[in-house]
C-alpha positions in Angstrom: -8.9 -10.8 25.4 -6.2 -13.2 24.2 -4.5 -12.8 21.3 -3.2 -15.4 18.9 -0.9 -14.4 16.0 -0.6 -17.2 13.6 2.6 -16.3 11.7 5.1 -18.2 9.0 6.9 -16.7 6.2 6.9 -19.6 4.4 3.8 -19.8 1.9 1.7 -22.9 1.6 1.7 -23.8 5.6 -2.2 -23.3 6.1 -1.6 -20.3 7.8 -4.8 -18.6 6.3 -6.4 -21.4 6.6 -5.7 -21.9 10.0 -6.6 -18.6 11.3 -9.7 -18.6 9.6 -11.1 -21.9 11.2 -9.8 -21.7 14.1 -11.6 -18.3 14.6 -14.7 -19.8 13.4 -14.3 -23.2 16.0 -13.6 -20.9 18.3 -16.7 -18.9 18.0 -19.0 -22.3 17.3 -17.8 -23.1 21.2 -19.5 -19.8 21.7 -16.7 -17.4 22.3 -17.3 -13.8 20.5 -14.0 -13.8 18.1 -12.3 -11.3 16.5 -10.7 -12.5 13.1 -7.9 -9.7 11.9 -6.2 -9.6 8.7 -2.9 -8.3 8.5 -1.4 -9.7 5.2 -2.7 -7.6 2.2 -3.3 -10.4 0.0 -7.1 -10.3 2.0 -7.2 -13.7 2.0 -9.3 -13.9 5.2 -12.2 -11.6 3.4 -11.6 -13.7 0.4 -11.7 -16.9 2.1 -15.1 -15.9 3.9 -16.8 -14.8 1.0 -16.2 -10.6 1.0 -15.8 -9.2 -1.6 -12.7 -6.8 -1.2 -14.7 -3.8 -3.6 -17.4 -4.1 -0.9 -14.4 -3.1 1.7 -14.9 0.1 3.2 -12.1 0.5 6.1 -9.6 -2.1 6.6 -6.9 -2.9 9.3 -4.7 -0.5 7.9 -6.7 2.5 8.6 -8.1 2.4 12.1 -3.7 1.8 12.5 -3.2 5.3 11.5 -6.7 6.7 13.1 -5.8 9.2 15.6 -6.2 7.9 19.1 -8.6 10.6 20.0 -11.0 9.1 17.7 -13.2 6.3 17.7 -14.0 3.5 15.6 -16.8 3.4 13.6 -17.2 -0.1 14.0 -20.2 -0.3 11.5 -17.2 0.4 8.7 -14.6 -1.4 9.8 -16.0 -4.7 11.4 -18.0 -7.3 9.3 -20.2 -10.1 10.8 -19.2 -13.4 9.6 -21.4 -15.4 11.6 -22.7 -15.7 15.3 -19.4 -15.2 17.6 -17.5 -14.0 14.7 -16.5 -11.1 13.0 -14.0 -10.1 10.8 -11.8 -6.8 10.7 -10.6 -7.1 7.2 -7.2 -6.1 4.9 -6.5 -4.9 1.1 -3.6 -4.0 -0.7 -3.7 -1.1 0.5 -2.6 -2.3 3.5 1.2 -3.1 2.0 2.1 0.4 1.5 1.9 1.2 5.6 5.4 -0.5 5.6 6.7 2.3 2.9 8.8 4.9 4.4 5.9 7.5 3.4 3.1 5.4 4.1 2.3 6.9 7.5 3.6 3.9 9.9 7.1 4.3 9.8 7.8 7.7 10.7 5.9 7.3 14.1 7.2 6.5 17.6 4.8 4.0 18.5 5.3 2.4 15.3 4.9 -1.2 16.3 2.2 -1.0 18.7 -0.7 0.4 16.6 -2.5 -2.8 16.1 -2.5 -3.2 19.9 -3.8 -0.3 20.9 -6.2 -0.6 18.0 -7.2 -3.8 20.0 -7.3 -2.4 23.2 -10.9 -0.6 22.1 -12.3 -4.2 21.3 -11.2 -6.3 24.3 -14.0 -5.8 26.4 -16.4 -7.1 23.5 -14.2 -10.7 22.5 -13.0 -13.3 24.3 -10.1 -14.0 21.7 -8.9 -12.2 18.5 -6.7 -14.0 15.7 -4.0 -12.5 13.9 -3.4 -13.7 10.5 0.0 -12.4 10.0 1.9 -11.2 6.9 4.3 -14.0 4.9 7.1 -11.1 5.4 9.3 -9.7 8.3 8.4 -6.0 8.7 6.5 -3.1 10.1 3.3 -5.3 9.8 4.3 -8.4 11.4 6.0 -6.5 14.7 2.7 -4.9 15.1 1.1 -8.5 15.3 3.8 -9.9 17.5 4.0 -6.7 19.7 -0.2 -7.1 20.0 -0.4 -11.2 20.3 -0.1 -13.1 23.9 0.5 -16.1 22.0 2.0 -17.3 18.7 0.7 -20.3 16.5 3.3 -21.4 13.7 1.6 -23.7 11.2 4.2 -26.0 9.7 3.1 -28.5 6.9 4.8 -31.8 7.5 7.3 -31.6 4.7 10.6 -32.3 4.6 11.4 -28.5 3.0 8.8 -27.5 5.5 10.7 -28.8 8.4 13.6 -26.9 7.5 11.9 -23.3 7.4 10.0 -23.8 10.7 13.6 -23.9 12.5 14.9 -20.5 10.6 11.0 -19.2 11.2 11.5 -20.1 15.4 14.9 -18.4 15.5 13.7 -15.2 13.6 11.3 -14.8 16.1 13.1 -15.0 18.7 15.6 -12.7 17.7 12.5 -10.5 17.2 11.7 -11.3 20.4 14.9 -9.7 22.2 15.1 -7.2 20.0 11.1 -6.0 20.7 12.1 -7.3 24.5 8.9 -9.3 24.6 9.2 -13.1 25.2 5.8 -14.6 24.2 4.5 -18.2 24.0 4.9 -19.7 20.9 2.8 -23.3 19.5 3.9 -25.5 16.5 0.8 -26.8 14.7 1.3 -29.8 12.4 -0.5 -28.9 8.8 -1.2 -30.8 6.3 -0.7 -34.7 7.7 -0.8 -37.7 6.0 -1.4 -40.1 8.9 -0.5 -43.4 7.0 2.4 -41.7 4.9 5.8 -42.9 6.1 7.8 -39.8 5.2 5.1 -37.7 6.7 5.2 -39.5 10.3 8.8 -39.3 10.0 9.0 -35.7 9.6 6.2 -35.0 12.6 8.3 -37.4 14.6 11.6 -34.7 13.8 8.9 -32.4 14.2 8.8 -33.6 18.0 11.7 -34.5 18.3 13.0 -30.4 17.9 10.0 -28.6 19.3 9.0 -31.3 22.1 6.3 -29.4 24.9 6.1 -26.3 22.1 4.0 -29.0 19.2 0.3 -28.5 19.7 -0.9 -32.7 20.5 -2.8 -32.9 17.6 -2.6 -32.4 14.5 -4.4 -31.2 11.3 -4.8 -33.8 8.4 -4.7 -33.5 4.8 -8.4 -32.9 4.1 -10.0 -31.7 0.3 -12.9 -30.6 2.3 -10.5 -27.5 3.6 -10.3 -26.7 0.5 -13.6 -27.5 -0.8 -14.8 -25.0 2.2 -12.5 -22.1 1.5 -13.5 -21.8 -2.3 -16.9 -21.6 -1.5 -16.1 -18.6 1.8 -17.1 -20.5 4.6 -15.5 -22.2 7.7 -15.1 -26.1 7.8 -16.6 -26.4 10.3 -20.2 -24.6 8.5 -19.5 -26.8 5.3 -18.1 -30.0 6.4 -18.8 -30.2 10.3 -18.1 -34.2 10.3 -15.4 -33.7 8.1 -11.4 -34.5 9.3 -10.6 -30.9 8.9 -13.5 -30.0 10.8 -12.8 -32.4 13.6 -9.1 -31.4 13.8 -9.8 -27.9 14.1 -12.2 -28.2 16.8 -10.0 -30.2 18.8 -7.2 -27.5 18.5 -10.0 -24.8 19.4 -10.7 -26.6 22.6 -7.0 -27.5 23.5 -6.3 -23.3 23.1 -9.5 -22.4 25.2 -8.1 -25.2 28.2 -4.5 -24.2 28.1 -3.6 -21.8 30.6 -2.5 -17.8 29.3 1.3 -17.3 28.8 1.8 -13.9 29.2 4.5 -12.5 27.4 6.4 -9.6 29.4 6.2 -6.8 27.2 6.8 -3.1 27.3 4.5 -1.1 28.7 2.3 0.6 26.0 3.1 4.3 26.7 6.5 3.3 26.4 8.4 4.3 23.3 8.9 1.4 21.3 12.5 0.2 19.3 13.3 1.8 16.2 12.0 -0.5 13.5 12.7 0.4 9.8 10.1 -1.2 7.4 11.6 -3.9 5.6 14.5 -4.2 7.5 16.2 -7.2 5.7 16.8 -4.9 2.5 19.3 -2.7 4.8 23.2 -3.7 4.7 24.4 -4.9 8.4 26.9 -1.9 8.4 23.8 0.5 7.8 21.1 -1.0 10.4 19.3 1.8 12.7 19.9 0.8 16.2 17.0 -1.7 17.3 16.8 -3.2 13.8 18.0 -7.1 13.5 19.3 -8.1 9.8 19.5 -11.3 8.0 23.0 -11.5 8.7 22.8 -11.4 12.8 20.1 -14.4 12.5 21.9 -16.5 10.0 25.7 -15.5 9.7 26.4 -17.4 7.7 24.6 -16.4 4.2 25.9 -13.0 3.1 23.3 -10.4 3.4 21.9 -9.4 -0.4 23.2 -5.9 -1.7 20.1 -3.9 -3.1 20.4 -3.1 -6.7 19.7 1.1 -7.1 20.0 3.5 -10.0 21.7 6.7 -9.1 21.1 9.6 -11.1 23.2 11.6 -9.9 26.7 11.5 -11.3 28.8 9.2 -9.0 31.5 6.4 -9.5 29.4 3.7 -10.3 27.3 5.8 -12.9 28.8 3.7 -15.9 27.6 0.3 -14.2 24.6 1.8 -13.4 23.5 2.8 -17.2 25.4 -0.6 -18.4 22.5 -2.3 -16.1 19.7 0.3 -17.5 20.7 0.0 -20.9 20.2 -3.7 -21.0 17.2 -3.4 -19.2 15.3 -1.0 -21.7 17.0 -2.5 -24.5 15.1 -6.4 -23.1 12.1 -3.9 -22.5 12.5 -2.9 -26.3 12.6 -5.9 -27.7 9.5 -7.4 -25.8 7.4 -4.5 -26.8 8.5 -4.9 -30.6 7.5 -8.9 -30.2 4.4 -7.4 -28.8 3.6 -5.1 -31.5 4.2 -7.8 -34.0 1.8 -10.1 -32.5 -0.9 -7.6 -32.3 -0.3 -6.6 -36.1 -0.2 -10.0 -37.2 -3.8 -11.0 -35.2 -5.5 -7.6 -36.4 -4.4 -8.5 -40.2 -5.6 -12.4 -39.6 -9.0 -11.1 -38.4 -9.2 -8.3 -41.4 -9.2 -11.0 -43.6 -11.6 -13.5 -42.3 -14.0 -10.4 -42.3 -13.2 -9.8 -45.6 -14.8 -13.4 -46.4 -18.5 -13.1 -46.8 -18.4 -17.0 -46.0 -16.4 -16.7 -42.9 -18.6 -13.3 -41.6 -21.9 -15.5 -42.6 -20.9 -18.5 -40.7 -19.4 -17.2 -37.8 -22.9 -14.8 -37.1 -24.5 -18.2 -37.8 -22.9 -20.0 -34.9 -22.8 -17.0 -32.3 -26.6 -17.0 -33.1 -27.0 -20.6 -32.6 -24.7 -20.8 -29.6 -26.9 -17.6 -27.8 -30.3 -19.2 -29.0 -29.0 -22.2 -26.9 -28.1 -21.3 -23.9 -31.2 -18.5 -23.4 -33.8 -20.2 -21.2 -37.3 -20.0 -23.3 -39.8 -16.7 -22.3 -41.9 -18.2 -20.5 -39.4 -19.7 -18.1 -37.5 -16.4 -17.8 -40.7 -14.6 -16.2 -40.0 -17.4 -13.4 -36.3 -16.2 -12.4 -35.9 -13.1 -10.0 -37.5 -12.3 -7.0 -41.4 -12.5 -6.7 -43.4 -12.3 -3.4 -45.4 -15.4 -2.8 -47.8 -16.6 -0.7 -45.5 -18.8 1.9 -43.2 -15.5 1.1 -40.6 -13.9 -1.6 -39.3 -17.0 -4.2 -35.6 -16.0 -5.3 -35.1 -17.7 -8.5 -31.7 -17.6 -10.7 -30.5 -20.1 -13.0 -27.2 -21.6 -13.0 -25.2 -24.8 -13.1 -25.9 -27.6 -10.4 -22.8 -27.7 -8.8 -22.8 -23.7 -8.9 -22.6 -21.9 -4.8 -26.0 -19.4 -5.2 -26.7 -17.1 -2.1 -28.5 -14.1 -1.0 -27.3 -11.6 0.8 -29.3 -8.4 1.8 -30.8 -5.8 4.9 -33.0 -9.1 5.9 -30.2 -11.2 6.6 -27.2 -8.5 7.9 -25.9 -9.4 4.3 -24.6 -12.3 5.7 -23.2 -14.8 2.5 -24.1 -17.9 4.7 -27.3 -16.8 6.1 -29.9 -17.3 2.8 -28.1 -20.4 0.5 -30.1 -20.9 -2.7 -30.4 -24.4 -3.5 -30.9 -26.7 -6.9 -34.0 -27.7 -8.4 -33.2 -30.6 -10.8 -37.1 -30.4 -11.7 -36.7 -26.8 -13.9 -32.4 -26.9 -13.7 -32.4 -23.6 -11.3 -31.2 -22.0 -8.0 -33.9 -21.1 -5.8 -34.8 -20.3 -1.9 -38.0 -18.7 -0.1 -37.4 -15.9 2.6 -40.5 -14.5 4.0 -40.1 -10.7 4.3 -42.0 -8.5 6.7 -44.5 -6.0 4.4 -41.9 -2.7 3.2 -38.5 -2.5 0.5 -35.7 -5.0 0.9 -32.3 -4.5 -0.6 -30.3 -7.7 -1.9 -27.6 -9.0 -4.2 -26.8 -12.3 -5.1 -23.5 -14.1 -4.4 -22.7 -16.6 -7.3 -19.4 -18.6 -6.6 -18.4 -16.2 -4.1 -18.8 -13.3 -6.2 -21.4 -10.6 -5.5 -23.4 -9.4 -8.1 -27.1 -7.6 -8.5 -29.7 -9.7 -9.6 -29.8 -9.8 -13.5 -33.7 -10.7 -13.7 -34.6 -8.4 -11.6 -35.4 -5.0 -13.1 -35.7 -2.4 -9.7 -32.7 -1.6 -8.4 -31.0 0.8 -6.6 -27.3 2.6 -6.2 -25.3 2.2 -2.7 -22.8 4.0 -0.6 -20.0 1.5 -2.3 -20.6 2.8 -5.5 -22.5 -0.3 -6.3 -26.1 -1.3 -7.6 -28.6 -3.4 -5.1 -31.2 -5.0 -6.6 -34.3 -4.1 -4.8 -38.0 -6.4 -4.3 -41.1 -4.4 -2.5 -43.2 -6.3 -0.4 -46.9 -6.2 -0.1 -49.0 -6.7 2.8 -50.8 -9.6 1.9 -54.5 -9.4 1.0 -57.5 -11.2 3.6 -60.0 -12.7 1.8 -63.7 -12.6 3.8 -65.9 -15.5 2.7 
């Protein structure tokens, strides 16, 4: 299985986005992917339309699984689409890093993802790291497990400046994990006819040479466009710049030959690495650990601002800095009070006014009146079984993204769309059902609800409710 971690600290370089549709070109070539999240933003669940309450294991807990123990895969590993699936992070995945979070205090501290992928590499061809927008714990565990690195730099002239302080940080992470692994500059966001923007991919070229990826990926809305509604470009838009341009990359990855990093050997123990290491003074680093200051000498490493309460020689500083502190926090919460007891006295008196109380139930009666569909049109919306099979019905604004997601279709968000019927102004789609009950929610926008018009329902393992339709072997008539 190769391993691709896609890593910049800098935000706003497509690195998400990259990942993500990569992952999915990769897997429309026909190569079983495994997408993992390691940032805890979850932007790779939310970009592919999961809903992190739906989460039940993430990244972060088959890394502090005992080794002894299996995966259960059913938990941890979601099906995106054919070739694809997903191992997912929360925010819960940020407080690994924490000296009490689990991670730290371990010897093998920075190769737990790795041996977390050693139990899936006989069942994907490739697996995609997208990697924290932070130096730490997390982000050696993705270097440590990747055989290659992919740095997506948006062609910017600020952006041109981080992607040479991005390469040198990891390559001092590199000698200091004694790993010396391939690493890719991909060109982001392009504007092919902008003059400053060929300029800077010509600098681009000019620094990085053999180590820029030949093409490109364009400025495209579609990206966007295709990540708001949780899908891959190249599912949403497949004739689409973005689409194209990712593709291209896919198949330049799957022809270029491995790079194998030399690595230590997994049973052996791995450097001392401190989470956040860049909050540590030079004079204080635990051996193994690079700071700021060794990468770029020349900025003066940032002094952590603490508290002590114990009685020391700085104490007076320290409850000079406090005291300001609560007495800004003071004042906010007085402003705050104020506000509230100002709005609570303005809305006392307009209900005070029998002509402000009649005309405001007035207009909330009006504005509900409008915007209820009429009786006879509300029998229509839900689910109801059919003779060509069950018609999902739910209203909701044309250019509104309306899915179905249930135990027919592995609860894929992609699998069932619902689509717009000008004629009667609703979402709608028909799924024939084999004869039995079938579980479903809806997935409006991206987010996952139960179906409001349809009274059976049932609770499930998350917690949640699932709407549920019964389907009825369908009656022969004998002439």
């Amino acid at each position: 299985m190769r391993t691709i971690a896609v890593i910049n600290q800098k935000g706003g370089s497509g690195k998400t986005t990259s990942a993500i549709n990569l992952a999915a070109c990769l897997a429309s070539q026909g190569e079983p992917t495994l997408l993992v999240d390691m940032d805890p933003q979850g932007h790779c669940a939310l970009g592919l339309a999961i809903p992190e309450d739906s989460i039940d294991l993430q990244i972060g807990d088959a890394m502090l699984a005992p080794e002894d123990r299996l995966l259960d895969r059913n938990r941890l590993v979601w099906t995106v689409r054919r070739n694809l699936h997903l191992i997912p992070s929360t925010m819960r995945l940020a407080s690994l890093e924490a000296s009490r979070g689990g991670l730290a205090d371990r010897e093998d501290r920075d190769l737990r993802l790795a041996k977390v992928l050693r139990q899936f590499e006989d069942h994907y061809r490739w697996a995609i790291i997208d990697c924290p927008p932070s130096i730490g714990l997390l982000t050696y565990n993705a270097l440590r497990a990747a055989s290659e690195l992919l740095i997506p730099v948006e062609t910017g002239y600020f952006a041109l400046k981080g992607a040479t302080k991005q390469v040198a940080t990891l390559e001092a992470i590199a000698r200091r994990i004694g790993t010396d692994t391939a690493y890719h500059i991909l060109p982001t966001m392009h504007e092919p006819d902008g003059p400053l923007s060929s300029d800077i991919m010509g600098e681009i070229n000019r620094l990085f040479r053999a180590r820029v990826t030949p093409n490109s990926i364009r400025n495209d809305t579609r990206l966007r466009e295709a990540a708001s509604l949780g899908v891959p470009v190249v599912d949403y838009a497949p004739r689409s710049r973005g689409a194209e341009d990712y593709t291209w990359l896919a198949e330049w990855i799957r022809s270029k030959p491995v790079e194998r990093p030399q690595a230590l050997p997994m049973d052996e123990q791995a450097p001392a690495v401190e989470p956040k290491p860049f909050d540590r003074p030079a004079t204080n680093a635990h051996p193994g650990v690079f700071t700021q200051a060794e990468i770029h000498r020349d900025r003066p490493e940032p002094q952590p601002v603490t508290i002590r309460h114990e009685a020391s020689r700085d104490a007076g500083d320290c409850d000079t800095q406090l005291s300001a502190t609560m007495s800004r926090a003071a004042e906010l919460a007085a402003r705050a009070r104020q506000l509230a007891d100002t709005t609570a006295s303005r809305q006392q008196k307009r209900a005070s006014d029998e002509r402000v109380a009649h005309a405001m139930q007035v207009l909330e009666r009006e504005q509900a009146e409008a915007t209820q569909p009429s009786s006879a049109l509300r029998r229509l919306f839900g689910a109801h079984q059919t003779s060509r099979g069950v018609l999902f019905v739910y209203p909701a604004e044309p250019d509104a993204s309306v899915a179905i997601a249930g135990d027919f279709n592995n609860w894929s968000s992609q699998a069932s769309p619902m689509r717009y019927n000008s004629s009667v102004g609703v979402h709608e789609a028909v799924i024939e059902l084999k004869p039995g009950q079938h579980r479903y929610r809806l997935i409006i926008d991206g987010k996952w609800i139960t179906d409001p018009y349809n009274p059976d329902s049932a609770p499930n393992p998350f917690g949640q409710t699932d709407s549920v339709i019964v389907v009825r072997e369908a009656q022969r008539h004998t002439p």
